[in-house]
C-alpha positions in Angstrom: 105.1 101.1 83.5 101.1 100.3 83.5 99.3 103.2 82.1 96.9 104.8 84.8 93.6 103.0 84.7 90.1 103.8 84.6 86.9 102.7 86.6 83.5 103.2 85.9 81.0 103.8 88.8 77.2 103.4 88.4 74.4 105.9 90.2 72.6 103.4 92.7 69.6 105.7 94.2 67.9 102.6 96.4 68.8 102.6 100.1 72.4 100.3 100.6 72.5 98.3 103.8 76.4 98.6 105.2 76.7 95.1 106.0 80.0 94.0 104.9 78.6 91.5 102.5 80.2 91.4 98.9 78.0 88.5 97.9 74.6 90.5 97.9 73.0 90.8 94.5 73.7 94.6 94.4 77.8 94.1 94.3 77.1 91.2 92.3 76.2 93.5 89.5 79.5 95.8 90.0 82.5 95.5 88.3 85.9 95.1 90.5 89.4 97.1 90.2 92.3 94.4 91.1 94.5 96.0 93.9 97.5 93.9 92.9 100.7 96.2 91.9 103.2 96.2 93.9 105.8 99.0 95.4 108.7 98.2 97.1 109.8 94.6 97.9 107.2 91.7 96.9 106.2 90.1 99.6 106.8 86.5 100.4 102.8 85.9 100.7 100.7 88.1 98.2 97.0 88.8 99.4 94.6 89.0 96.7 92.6 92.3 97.0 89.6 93.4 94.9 87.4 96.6 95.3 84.3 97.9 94.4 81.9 101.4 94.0 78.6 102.8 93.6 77.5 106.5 94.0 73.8 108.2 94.9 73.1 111.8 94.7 74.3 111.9 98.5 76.7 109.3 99.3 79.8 107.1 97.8 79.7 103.6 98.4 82.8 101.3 98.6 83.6 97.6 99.4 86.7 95.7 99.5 87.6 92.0 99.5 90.8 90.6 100.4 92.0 87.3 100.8 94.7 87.8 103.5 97.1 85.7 105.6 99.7 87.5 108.9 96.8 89.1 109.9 97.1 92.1 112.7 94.7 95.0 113.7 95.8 96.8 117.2 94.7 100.5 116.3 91.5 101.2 118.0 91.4 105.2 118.0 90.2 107.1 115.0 92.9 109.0 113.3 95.4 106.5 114.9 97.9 104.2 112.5 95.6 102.3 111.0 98.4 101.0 108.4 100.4 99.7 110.7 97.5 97.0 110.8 96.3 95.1 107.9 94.4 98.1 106.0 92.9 99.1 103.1 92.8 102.5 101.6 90.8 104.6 99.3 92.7 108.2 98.2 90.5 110.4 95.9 90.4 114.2 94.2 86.8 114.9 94.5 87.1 118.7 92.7 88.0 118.3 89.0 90.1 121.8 89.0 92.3 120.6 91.7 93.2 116.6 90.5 95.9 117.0 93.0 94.3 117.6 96.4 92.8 114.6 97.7 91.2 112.8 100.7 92.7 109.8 101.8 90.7 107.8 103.7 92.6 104.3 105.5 90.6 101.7 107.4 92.2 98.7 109.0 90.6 95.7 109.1 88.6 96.0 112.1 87.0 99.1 110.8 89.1 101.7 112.6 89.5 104.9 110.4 91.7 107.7 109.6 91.0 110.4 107.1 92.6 114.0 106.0 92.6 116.1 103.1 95.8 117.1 101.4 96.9 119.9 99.0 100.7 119.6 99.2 101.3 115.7 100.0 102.7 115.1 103.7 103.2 119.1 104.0 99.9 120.6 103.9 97.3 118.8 105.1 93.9 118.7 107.5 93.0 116.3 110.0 89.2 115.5 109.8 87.3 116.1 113.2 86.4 112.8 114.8 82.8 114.0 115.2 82.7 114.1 111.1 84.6 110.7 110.5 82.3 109.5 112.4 79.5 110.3 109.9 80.9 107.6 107.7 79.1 104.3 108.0 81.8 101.2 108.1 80.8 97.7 108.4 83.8 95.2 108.9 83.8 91.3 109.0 86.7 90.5 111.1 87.4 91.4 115.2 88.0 94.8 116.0 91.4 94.0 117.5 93.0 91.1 116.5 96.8 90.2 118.3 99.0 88.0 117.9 99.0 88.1 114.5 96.7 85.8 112.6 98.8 83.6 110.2 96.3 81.2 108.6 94.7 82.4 105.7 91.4 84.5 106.0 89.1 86.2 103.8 87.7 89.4 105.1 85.5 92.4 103.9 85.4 96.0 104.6 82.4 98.2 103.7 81.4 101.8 103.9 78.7 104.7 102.5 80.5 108.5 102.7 78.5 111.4 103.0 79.2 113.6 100.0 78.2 116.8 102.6 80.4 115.5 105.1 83.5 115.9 102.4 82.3 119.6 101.3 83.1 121.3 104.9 86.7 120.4 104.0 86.7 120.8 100.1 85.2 121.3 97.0 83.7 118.7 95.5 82.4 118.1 92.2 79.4 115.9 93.0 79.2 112.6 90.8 77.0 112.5 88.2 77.1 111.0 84.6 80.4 111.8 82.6 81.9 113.4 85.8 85.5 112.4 86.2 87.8 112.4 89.5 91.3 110.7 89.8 91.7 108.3 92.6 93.5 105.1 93.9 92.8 102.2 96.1 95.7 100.4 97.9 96.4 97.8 100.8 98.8 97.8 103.2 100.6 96.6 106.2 103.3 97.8 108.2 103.4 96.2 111.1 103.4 92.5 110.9 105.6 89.3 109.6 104.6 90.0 106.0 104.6 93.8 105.3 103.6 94.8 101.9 102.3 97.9 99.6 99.7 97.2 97.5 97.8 99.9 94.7 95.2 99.6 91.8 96.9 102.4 89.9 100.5 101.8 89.1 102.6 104.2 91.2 106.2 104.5 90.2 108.6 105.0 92.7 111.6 103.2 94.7 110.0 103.9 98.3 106.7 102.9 98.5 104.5 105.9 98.8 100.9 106.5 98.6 100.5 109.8 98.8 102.0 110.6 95.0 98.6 111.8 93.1 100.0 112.2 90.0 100.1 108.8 89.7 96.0 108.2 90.4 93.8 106.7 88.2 90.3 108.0 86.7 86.9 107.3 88.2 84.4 107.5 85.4 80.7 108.1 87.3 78.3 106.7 85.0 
């Protein structure tokens, strides 16, 4: 078993354009986590998925690269199953006191999202409002629906700014600054296609995959 890993976030003040694009000189700079062990069964075709962060005094920033193949995004409503499709998912305990309640936040592909906030995983949980979701800027660079499946390989992006205010009407937060640490994970999944898999940055240890096991999060270092 990996030992939980740690990733350092730097402060970025200047305005971000959500555009999607991992080559611009600002993620350039940034340091990726690899999203590459597995749970469950290894699948026959293994994307290759990278992700990275940047926090302001209001807002997180994160982007995602994957280098996919068996493509499939047919979720279209907000809080709908978005990892059914291919879908990539960020999971983080914003209040230092309580490194076990978390937000999970899940977007598919074509930039359809679902978010709650959890204090007793799969038991005790809130769904955000849609209104509030909607506060989170996403910009994705493949279709917003894509069926039949898409088998050739394809590289796409996913990227989004979260309002730190919009996470404090649900829970504490301690707000990012230098030497503030949060545990967290990043994954990728898909459910619902030829090639289903269950991806994670921090090494989660369990026979059925499951992503909703925070004692098994990594560290976010803000810088």
């Amino acid at each position: 078993m990996k030992a939980a890993p740690e990733y350092r976030i730097h402060r970025f003040n200047d305005p971000v354009t959500i555009d999607s694009r991992w080559d611009k000189p600002l993620w350039q700079q940034m340091q990726a986590v690899d999203i590459s062990n597995v749970m469950g069964k290894k699948p026959g075709f293994f994307p290759v998925v990278q992700a990275k962060m940047l926090y302001s005094d209001d807002s997180l920033y994160v982007i995602f690269h994957v280098q996919d193949r068996f493509v499939r995004c047919i979720t279209k409503v907000c809080n709908g199953p978005v990892w059914e499709d291919s879908c990539v998912e960020f999971f983080f305990a914003p209040f230092t006191q309580e490194p076990k309640h978390y937000f999970n936040l899940e977007i598919n592909c074509g930039g359809t999202p679902l978010m709650h906030f959890s204090t007793v995983p799969r038991k005790v949980f809130t769904h955000l409002e849609v209104q509030d979701i909607k506060k989170i800027e996403i910009a994705h660079s493949l279709p917003k629906i894509i069926e039949p499946e898409m088998a050739e390989s394809v590289t796409w992006t996913l990227e989004y700014r979260i309002p730190i205010d919009m996470l404090e009407k649900y829970a504490p937060v301690t707000r990012p600054s230098e030497g503030v640490r949060w545990k967290a994970n990043f994954y990728k999944i898909a459910e619902n296609n030829s090639n289903p898999h269950y991806l994670t940055w921090s090494p989660v240890k369990n026979k059925i995959p499951d992503f909703h096991l925070p004692a098994y999060f990594g560290t976010l270092l803000f810088e």
